[in-house]
C-alpha positions as CSV (number, residue, x, y, z in Angstrom):
1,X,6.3,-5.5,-17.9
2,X,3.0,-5.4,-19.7
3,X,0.8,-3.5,-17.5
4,X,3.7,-0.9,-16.2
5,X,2.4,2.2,-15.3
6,X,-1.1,1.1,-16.1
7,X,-4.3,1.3,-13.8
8,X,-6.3,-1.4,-13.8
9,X,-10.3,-2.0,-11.3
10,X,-11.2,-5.5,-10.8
11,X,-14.6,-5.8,-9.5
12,X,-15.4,-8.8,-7.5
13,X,-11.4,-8.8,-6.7
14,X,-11.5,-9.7,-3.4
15,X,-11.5,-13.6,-3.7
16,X,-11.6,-16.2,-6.5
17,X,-11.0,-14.9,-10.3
18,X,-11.0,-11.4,-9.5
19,X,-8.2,-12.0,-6.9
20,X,-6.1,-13.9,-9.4
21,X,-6.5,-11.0,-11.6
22,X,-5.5,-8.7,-9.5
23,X,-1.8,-10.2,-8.4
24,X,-1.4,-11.6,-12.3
25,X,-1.8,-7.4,-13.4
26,X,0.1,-6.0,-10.1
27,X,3.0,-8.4,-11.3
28,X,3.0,-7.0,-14.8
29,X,3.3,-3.5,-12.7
30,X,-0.5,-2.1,-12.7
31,X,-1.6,-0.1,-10.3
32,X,-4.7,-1.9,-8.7
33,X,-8.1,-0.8,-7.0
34,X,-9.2,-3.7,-5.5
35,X,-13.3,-3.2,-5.5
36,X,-15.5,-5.7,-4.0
37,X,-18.8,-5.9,-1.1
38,X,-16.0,-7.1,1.4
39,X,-14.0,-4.8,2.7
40,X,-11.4,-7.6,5.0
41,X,-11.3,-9.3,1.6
42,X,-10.0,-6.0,-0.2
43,X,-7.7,-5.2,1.9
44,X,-6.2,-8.6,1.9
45,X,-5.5,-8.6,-1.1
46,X,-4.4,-5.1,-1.6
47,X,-1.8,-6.2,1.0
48,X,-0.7,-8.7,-0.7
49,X,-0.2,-6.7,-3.9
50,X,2.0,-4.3,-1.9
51,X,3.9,-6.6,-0.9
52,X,4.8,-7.5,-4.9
53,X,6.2,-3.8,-5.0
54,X,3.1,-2.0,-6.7
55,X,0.1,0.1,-5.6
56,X,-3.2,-1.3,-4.6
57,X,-6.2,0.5,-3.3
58,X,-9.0,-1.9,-1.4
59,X,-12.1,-0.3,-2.4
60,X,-15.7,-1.6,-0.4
61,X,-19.3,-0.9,-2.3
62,X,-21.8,-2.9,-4.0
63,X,-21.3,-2.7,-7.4
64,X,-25.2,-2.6,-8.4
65,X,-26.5,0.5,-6.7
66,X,-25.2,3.0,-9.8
67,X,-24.9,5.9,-6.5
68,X,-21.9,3.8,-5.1
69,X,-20.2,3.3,-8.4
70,X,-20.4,6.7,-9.6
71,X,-18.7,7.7,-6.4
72,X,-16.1,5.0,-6.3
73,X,-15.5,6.2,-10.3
74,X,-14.6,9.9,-8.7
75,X,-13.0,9.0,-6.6
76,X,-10.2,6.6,-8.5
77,X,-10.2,9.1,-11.4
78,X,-9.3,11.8,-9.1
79,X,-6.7,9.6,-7.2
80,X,-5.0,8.1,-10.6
81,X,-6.3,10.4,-13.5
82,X,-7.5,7.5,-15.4
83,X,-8.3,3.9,-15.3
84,X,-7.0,2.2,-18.2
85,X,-8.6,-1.5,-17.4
86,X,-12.0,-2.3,-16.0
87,X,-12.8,-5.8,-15.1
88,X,-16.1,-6.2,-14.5
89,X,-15.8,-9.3,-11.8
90,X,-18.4,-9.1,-9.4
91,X,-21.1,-11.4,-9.8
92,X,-23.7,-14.2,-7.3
93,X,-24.8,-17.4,-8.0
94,X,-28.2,-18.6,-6.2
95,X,-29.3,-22.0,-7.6
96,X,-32.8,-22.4,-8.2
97,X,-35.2,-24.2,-10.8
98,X,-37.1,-21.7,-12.1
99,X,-40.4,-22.4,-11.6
100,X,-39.7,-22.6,-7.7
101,X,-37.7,-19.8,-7.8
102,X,-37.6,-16.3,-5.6
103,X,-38.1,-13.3,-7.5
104,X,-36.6,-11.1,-5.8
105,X,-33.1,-13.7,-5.7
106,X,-33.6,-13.9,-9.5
107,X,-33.3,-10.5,-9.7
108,X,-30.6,-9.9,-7.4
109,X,-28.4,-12.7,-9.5
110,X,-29.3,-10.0,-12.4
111,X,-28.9,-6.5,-10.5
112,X,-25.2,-7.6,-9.8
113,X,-23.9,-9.5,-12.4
114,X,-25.7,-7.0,-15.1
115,X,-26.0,-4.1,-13.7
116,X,-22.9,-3.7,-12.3
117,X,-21.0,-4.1,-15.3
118,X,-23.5,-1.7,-16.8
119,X,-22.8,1.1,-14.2
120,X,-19.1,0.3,-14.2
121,X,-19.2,0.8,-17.9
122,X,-21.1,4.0,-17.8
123,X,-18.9,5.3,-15.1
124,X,-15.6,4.7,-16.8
125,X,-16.2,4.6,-20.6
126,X,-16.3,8.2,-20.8
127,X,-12.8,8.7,-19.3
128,X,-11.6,6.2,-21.7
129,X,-12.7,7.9,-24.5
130,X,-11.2,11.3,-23.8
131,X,-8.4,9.5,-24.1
132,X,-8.9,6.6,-27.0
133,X,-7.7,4.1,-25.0
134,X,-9.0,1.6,-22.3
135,X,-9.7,-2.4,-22.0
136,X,-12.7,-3.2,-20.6
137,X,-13.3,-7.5,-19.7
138,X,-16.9,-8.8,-18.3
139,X,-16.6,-11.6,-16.4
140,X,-19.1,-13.9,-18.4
141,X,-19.0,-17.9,-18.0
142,X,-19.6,-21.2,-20.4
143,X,-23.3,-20.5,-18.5
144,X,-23.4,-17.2,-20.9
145,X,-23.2,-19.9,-23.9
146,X,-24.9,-22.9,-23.1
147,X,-27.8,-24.3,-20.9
148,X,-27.5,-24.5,-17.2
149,X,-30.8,-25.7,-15.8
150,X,-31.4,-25.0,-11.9
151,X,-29.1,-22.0,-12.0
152,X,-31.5,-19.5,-14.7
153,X,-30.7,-16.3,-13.2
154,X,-26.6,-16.9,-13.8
155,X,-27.4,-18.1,-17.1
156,X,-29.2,-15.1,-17.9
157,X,-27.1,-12.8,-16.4
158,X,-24.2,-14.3,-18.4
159,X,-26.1,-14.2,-21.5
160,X,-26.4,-10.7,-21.0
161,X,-22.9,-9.5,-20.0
162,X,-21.9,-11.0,-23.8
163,X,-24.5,-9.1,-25.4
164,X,-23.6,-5.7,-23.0
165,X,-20.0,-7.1,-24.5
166,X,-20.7,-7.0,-28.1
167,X,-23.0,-4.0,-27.8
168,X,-20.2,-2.0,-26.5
169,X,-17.4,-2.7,-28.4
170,X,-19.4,-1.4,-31.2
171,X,-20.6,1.4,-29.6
172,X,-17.1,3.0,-29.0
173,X,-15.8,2.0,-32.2
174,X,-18.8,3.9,-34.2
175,X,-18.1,6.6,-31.8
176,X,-14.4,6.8,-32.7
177,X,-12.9,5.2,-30.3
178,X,-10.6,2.8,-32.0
179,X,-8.0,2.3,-28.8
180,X,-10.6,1.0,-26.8
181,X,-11.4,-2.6,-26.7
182,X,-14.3,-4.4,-24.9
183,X,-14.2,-8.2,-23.9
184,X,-15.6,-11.2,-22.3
185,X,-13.9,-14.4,-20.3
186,X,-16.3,-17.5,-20.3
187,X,-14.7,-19.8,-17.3
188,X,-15.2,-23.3,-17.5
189,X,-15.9,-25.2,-13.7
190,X,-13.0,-23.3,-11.6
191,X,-12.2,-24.1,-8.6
192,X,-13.5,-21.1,-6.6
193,X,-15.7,-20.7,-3.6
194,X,-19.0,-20.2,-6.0
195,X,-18.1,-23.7,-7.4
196,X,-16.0,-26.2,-4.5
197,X,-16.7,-23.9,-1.6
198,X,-19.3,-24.6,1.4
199,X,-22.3,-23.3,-0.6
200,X,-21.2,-23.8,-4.1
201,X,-22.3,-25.9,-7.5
202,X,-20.5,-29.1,-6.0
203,X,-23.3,-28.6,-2.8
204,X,-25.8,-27.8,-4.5
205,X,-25.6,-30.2,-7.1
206,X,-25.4,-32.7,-4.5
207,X,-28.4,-31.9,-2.8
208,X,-30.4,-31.4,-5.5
209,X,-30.0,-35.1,-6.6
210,X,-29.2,-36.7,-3.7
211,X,-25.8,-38.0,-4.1
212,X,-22.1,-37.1,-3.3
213,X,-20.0,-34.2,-4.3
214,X,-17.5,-36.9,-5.6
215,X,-20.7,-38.6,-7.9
216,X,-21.4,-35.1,-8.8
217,X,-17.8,-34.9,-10.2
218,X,-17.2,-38.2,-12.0
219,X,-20.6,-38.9,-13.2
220,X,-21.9,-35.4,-14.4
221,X,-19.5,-33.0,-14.6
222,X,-16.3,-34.3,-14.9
223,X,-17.8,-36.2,-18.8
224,X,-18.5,-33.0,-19.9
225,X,-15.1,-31.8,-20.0
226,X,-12.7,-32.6,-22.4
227,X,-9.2,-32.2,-20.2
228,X,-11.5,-33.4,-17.8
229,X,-10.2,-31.4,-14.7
230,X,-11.3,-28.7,-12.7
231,X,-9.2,-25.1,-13.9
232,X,-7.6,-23.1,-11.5
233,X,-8.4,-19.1,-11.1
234,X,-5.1,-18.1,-12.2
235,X,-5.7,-20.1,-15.5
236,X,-8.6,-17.6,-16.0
237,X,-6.0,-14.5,-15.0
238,X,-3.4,-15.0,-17.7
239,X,-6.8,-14.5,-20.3
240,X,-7.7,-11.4,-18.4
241,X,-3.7,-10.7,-18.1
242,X,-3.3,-11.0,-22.2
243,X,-6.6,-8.9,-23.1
244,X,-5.8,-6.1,-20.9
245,X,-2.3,-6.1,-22.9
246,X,-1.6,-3.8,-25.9
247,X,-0.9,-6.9,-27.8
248,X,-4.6,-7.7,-28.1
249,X,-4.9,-4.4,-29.5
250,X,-6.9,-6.2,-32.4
251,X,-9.5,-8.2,-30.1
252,X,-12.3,-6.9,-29.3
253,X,-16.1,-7.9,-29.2
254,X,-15.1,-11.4,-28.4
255,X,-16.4,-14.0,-26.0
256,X,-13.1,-15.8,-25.2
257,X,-13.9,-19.4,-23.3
258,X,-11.2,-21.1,-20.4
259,X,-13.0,-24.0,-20.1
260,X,-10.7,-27.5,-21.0
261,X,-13.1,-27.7,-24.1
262,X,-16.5,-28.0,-22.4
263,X,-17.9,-25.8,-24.7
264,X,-16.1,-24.9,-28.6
265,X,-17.9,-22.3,-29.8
């Protein structure tokens, strides 16, 4: 198995990507800590790794207050001795044109999705470095690539976690750390709750402009797709499954897109 033995922290692992994640890594035989802001979600899923045989731990805290993550980081490391991938998951959408937008939503979009991976990093790189080895993945999207009018605060946040990507990578690699490789996914529309769910793009979309979720599909974004389809979260797993895998030893500082072809660069 490709993960045996390994231990592995998806943030944002309760639900979505970060759930596919974390079955795709406990059937390669990592041990998983399943962190994310809700705890029924966790546990769920931690159930459901047991079940595959492996160990999973459901950890609850919100991923940008650095206090939480620091203790969550203590308390894994002292539990396992090391964690050997960090996925940095956990992230919020909140569609808004920016001009009429909420400040203090904006920066909420940014304190998770940026922040978090920030304090995850700096919580769990040193460990890693002790050691020479580690993969780190940020969760990034096609949003971190290309325009995404009415949703700024994603795009930016996106932006960022490839540049806190690329920074990185660098970073360990001047500072001898060769075994250590840093990453990022860019998903393409996946069929998640932040996209198809009750409150996702679909909704939003379609209030926004006024027509159906089914016009929002054929006439916008369906066109800008070249397998034209919506991908499915486990699509985006077997990315995170390969990267995390000491055959992609030789990746790192990469922005990797799953998208069906919306965006080729």
């Amino acid at each position: 198995m490709k993960l045996e033995g390994k231990v592995a922290l998806v943030t944002g692992g309760g639900r979505g990507i970060g759930r596919a994640i974390c079955l795709a890594y406990a059937c390669e035989g990592a041990h998983v800590v399943v962190a994310s802001d809700n705890g029924g979600e966790n546990v769920a899923v931690a159930e459901e790794i047991k079940a595959l045989g492996t160990h999973a731990v459901p950890y609850e805290l919100d991923v940008s207050d650095s206090a939480q993550v620091r203790a969550m980081a203590e308390t894994v490391l002292s539990e396992f001795g090391k964690v050997d991938v960090l996925v940095n998951n956990a992230a919020i959408m909140r569609r808004a044109l920016l001009a009429y937008s909420d400040e203090d939503v904006w920066r909420r979009v940014i304190e998770v999705t940026v922040y978090g991976a920030y304090y995850c990093c700096k919580a769990f790189v040193p460990a890693m470095m002790e050691r020479d080895r580690g993969r780190i993945i940020n969760m990034s999207s096609i949003a971190g690539k290309i325009a995404n009018p009415g949703n700024s605060s994603y795009a930016v946040a996106k932006h960022g976690l490839i540049g806190l990507t690329r920074a990185l990578a660098a970073e360990v690699a001047l500072l001898g750390a060769k075994g250590i490789t840093v990453n990022a996914i860019c998903p393409g529309i996946t069929n998640t709750e932040m996209v198809t769910g009750p409150e996702g793009t679909f909704t939003k979309i379609s209030e926004a402009l006024g027509i159906s979720k089914e016009k929002v599909w054929e006439d916008i974004l369906k066109k800008r797709i070249v397998q034209e389809r919506i991908l499915e979260p486990e699509e985006i797993a077997h990315m995170a499954l390969y990267l995390a895998s000491d055959e992609a030893h030789g990746i790192t500082g990469q922005a990797i897109n799953v998208c069906g072809g919306t965006v080729m660069h």
